[in-house]
SERO-4910 file (N, C-alpha, C, O; in steps of 0.05 Angstrom, whole numbers):
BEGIN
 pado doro    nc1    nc2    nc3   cac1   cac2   cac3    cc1    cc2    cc3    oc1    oc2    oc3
  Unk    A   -521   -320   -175   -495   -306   -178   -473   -326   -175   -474   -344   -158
  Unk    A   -449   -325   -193   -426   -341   -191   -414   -333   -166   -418   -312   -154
  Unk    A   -393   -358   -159   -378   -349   -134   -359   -323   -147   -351   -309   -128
  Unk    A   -353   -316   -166   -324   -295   -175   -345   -267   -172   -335   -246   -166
  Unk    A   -378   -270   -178   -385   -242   -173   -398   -234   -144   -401   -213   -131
  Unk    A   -403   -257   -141   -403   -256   -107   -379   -237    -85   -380   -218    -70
  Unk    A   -355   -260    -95   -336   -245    -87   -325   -214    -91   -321   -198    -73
  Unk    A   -321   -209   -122   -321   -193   -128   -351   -158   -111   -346   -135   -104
  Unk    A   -366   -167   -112   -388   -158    -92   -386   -153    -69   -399   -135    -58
  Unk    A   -370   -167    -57   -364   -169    -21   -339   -150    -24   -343   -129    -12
  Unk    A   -320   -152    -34   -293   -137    -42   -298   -116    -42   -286   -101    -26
  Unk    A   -316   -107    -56   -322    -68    -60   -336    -63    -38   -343    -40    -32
  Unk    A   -344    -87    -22   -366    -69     -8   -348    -66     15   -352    -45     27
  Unk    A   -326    -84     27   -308    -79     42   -294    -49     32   -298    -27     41
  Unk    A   -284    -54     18   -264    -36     15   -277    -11     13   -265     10     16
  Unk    A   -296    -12      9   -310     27      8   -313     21     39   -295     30     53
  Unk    A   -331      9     49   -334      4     76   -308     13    100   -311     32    115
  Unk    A   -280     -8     99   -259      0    107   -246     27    104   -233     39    121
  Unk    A   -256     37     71   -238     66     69   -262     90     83   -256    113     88
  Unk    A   -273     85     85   -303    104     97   -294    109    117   -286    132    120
  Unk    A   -292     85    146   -288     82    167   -254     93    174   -247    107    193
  Unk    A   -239     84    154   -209     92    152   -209    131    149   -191    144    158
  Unk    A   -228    140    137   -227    164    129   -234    179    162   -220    192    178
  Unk    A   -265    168    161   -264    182    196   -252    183    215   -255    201    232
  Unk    A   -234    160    217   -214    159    242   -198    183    241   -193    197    261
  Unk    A   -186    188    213   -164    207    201   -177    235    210   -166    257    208
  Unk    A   -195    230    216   -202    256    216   -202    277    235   -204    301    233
  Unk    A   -198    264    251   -184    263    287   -154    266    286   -142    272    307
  Unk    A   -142    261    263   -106    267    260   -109    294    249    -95    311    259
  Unk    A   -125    299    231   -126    321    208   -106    315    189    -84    326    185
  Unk    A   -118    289    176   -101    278    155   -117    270    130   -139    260    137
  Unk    A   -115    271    112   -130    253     82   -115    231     83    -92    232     93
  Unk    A   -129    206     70   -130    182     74    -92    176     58    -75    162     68
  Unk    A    -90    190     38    -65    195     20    -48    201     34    -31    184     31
  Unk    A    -42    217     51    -19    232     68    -11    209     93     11    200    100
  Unk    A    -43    204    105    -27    183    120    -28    155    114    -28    141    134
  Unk    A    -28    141     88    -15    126     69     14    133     72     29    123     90
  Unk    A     23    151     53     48    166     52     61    165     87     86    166     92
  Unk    A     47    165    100     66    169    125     74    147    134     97    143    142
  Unk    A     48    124    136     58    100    140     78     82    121     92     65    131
  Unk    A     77     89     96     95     79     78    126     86     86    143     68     87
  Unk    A    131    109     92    162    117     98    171    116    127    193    123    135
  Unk    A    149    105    142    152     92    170    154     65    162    174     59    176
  Unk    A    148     47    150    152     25    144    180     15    130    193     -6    135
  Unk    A    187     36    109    209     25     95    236     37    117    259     34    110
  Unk    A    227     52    144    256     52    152    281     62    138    303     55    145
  Unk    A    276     80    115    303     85    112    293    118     87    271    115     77
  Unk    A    301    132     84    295    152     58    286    136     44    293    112     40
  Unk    A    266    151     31    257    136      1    253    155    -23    239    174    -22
  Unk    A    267    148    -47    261    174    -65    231    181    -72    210    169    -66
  Unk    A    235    199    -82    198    207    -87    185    178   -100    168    163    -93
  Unk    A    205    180   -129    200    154   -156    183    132   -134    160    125   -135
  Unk    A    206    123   -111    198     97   -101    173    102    -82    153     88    -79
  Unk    A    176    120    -72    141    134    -53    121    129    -74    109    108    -70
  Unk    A    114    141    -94     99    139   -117     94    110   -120     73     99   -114
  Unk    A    117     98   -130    105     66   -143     91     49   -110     71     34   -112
  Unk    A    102     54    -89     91     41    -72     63     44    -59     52     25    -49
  Unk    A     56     62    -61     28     82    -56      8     78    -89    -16     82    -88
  Unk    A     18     70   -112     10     58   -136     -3     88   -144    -27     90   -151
  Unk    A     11    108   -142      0    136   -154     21    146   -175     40    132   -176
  Unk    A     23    165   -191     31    185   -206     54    197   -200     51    211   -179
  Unk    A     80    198   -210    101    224   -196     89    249   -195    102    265   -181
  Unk    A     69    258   -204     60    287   -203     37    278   -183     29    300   -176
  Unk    A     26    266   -174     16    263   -152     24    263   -130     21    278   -111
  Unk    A     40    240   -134     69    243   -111     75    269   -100     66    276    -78
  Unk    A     92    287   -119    100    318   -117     77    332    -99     82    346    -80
  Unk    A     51    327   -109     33    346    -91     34    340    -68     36    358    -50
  Unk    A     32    313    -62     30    299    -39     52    300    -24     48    300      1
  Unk    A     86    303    -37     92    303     -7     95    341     -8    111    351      8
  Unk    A     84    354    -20     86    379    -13     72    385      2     80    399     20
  Unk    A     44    375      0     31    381     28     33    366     52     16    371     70
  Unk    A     55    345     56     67    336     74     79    361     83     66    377     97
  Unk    A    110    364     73    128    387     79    115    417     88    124    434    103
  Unk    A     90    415     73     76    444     88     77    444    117     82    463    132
  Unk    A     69    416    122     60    411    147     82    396    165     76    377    180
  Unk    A    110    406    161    129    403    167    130    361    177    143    352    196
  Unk    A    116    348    160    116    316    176    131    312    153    117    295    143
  Unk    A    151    316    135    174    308    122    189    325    109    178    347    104
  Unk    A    211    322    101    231    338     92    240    331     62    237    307     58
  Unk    A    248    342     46    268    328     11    293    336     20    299    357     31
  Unk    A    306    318     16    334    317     18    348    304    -13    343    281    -18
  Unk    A    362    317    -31    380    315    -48    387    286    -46    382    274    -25
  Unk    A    399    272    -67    405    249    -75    437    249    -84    446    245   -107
  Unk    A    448    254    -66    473    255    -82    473    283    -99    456    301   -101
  Unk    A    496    278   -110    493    301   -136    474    305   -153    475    327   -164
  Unk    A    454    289   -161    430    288   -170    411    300   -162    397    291   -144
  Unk    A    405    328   -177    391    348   -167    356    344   -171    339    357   -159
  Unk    A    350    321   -194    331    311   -196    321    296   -190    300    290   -201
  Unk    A    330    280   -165    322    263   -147    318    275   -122    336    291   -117
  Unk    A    301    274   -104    305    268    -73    294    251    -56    273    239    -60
  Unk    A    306    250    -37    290    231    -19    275    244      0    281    266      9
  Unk    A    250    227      5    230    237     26    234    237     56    220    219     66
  Unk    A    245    249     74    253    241    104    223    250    115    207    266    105
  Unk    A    220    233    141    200    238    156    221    254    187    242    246    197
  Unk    A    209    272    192    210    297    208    204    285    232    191    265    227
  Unk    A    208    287    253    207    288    283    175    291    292    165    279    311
  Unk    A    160    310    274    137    312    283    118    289    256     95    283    264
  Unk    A    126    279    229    125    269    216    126    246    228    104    235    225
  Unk    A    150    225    247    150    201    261    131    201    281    119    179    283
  Unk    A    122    223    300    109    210    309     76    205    313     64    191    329
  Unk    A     63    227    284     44    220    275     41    194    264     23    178    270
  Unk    A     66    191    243     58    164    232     56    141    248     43    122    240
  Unk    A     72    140    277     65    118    294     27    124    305     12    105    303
  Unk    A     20    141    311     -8    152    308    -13    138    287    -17    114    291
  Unk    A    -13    144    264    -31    133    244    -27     91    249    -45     74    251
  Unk    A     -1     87    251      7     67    251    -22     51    275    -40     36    265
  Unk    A    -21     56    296    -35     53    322    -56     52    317    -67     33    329
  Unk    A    -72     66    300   -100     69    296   -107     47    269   -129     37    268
  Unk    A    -86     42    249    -91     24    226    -93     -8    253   -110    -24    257
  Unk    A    -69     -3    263    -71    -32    278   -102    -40    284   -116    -59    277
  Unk    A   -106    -19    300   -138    -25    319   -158    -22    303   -178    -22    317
  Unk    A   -164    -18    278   -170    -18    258   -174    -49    247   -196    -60    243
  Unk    A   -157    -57    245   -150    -89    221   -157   -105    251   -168   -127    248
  Unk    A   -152    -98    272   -152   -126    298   -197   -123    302   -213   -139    312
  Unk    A   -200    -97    290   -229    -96    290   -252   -108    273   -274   -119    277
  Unk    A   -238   -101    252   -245   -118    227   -242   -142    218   -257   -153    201
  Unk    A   -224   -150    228   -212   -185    229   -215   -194    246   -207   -218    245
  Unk    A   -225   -189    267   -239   -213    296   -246   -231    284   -263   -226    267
  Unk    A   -240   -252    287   -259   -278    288   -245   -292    265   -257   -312    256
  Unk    A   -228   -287    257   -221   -299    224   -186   -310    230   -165   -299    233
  Unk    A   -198   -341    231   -174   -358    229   -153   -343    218   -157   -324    204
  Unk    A   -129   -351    224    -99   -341    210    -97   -357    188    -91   -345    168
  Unk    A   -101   -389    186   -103   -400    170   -114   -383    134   -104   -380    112
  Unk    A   -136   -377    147   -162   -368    125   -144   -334    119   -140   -324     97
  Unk    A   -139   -327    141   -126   -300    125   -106   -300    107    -99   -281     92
  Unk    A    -94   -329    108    -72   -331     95    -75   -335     63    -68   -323     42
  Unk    A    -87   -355     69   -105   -359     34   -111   -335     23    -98   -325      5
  Unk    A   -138   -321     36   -144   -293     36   -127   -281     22   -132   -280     -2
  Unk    A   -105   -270     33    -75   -256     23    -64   -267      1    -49   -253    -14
  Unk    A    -68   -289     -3    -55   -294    -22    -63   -294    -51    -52   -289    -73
  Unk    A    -95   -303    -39   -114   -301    -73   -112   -280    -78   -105   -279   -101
  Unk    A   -114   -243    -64   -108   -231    -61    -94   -215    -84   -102   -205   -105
  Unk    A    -67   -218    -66    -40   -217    -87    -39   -224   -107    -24   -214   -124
  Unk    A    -62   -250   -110    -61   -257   -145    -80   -234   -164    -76   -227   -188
  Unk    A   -100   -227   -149   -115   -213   -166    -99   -188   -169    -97   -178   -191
  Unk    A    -88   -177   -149    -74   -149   -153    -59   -156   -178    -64   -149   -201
  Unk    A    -38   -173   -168    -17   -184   -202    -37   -185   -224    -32   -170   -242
  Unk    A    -59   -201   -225    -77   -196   -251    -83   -167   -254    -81   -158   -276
  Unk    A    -90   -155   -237   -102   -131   -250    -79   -110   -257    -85    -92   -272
  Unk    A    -49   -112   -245    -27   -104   -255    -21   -106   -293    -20    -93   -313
  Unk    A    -21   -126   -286    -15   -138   -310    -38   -130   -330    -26   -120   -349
  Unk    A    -59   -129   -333    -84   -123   -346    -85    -90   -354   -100    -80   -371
  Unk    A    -69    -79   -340    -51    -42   -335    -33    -49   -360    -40    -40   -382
  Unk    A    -17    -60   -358     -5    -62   -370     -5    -76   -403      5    -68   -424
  Unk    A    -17    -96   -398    -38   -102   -431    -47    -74   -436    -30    -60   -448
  Unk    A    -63    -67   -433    -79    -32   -435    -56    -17   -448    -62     -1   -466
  Unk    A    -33    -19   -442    -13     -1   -447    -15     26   -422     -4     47   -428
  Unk    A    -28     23   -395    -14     34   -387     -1     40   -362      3     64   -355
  Unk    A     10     11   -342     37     23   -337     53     -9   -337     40    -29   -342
  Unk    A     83     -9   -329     91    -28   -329     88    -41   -301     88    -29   -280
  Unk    A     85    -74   -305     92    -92   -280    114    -89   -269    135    -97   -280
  Unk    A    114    -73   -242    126    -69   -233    151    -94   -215    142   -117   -210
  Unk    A    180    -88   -208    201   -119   -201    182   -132   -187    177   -154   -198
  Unk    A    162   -128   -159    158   -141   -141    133   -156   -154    130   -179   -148
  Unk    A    113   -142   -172     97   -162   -189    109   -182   -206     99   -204   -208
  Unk    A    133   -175   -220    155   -187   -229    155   -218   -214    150   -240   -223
  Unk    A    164   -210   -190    187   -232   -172    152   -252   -162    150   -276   -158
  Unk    A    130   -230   -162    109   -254   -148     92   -271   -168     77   -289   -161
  Unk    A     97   -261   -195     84   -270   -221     98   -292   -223     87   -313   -217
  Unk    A    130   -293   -232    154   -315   -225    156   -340   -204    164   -362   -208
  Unk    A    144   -326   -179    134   -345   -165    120   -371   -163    125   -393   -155
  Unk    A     93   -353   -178     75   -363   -183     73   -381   -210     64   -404   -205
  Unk    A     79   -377   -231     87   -392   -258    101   -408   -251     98   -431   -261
  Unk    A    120   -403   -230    143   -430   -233    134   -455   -199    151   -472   -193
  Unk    A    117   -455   -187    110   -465   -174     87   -491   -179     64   -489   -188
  Unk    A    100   -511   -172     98   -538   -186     68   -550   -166     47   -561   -175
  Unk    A     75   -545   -140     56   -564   -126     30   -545   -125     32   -521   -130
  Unk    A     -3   -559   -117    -19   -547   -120    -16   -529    -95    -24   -507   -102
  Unk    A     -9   -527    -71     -7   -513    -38      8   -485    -54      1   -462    -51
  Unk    A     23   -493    -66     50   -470    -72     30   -458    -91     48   -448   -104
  Unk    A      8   -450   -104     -3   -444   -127    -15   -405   -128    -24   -392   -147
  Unk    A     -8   -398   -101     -5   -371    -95     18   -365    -92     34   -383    -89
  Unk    A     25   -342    -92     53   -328    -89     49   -327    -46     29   -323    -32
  Unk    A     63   -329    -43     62   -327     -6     61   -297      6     75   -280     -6
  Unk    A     49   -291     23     40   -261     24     64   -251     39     81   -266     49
  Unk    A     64   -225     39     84   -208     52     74   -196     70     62   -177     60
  Unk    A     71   -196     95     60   -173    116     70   -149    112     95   -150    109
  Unk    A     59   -128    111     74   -104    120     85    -90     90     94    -67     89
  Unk    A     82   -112     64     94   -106     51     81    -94     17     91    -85     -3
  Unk    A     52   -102     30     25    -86      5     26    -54      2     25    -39     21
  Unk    A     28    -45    -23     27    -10    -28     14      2    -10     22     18      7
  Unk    A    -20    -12    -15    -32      8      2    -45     -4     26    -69    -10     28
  Unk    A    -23     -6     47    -45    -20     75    -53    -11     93    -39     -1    110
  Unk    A    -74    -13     95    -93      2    114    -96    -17    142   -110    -10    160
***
């Protein structure tokens, strides 16, 4: 086996692995893995976020979106609030009982990643993150060959990065903590 299907091999098996384990924890919130995505996302950005920008960050559908924060708002952990005069916009507020689940969710992703990552240099995570980021950008972009969706500014700004970076060290885009669609 090449090292790219090797890797590729270990990747899925994490990631079903992580979302498996990520699902049962949730399950003790009475949450789907989506909702408290969505919760940690608008705990993170600190400020309203319109639906549009909930959606691209979470890498789902506006009509996904819509369901999703409706069954938020069922469950009173966020509110829509109007955009201005723009009746076709709103922003997503997180609710009083919405904040402090998502610090819950928040708490449990932590002890989560500090469980899963024992033992693994910072160094090595860093690389990690970064090769990372490149494949996400590849497989963005490969969406987008397909015709179907566009590279989004921040694939934009890390593609740019990366093209225009001269030395071999600089040859990843540099990772963002805190700042991946979907982090678990």
């Amino acid at each position: 086996m090449d090292r790219r299907e090797v890797f590729t091999s270990e990747l899925g098996k994490i990631a079903r692995g992580w979302r498996t384990r990520f699902d049962n924890e949730l399950k003790g919130l009475n949450l789907t893995c989506s909702r408290a995505l969505a919760l940690a996302c608008l705990a993170r950005a600190g400020e309203p976020m319109t639906q549009t920008n909930l959606a691209m960050e979470l890498g789902i559908e506006n009509p996904s979106c819509v369901r999703l924060v409706d069954g938020l708002q069922s469950r009173n952990l966020v509110d829509r609030q109007a955009v201005g005069e723009d009746r076709r916009a709103n922003y997503v507020v997180l609710t009083k009982a919405g904040v402090l689940l998502a610090d819950r969710v928040a708490t449990m992703m932590a002890a989560l990643r500090n469980q899963f990552m024992r033992g693994i240099d910072p160094k090595d995570l860093s690389v990690a993150t970064r090769v990372l980021s490149v494949i996400a950008i590849n497989l963005q972009e490969t969406a987008v060959n397909a015709g179907s969706k566009q590279l989004t500014a921040r694939g934009k700004r890390r593609r740019a990065r990366l093209t225009s970076a001269s030395a071999p060290s600089s040859r990843y885009p540099k990772s963002q903590p805190g700042r991946t669609p979907r982090q678990f």
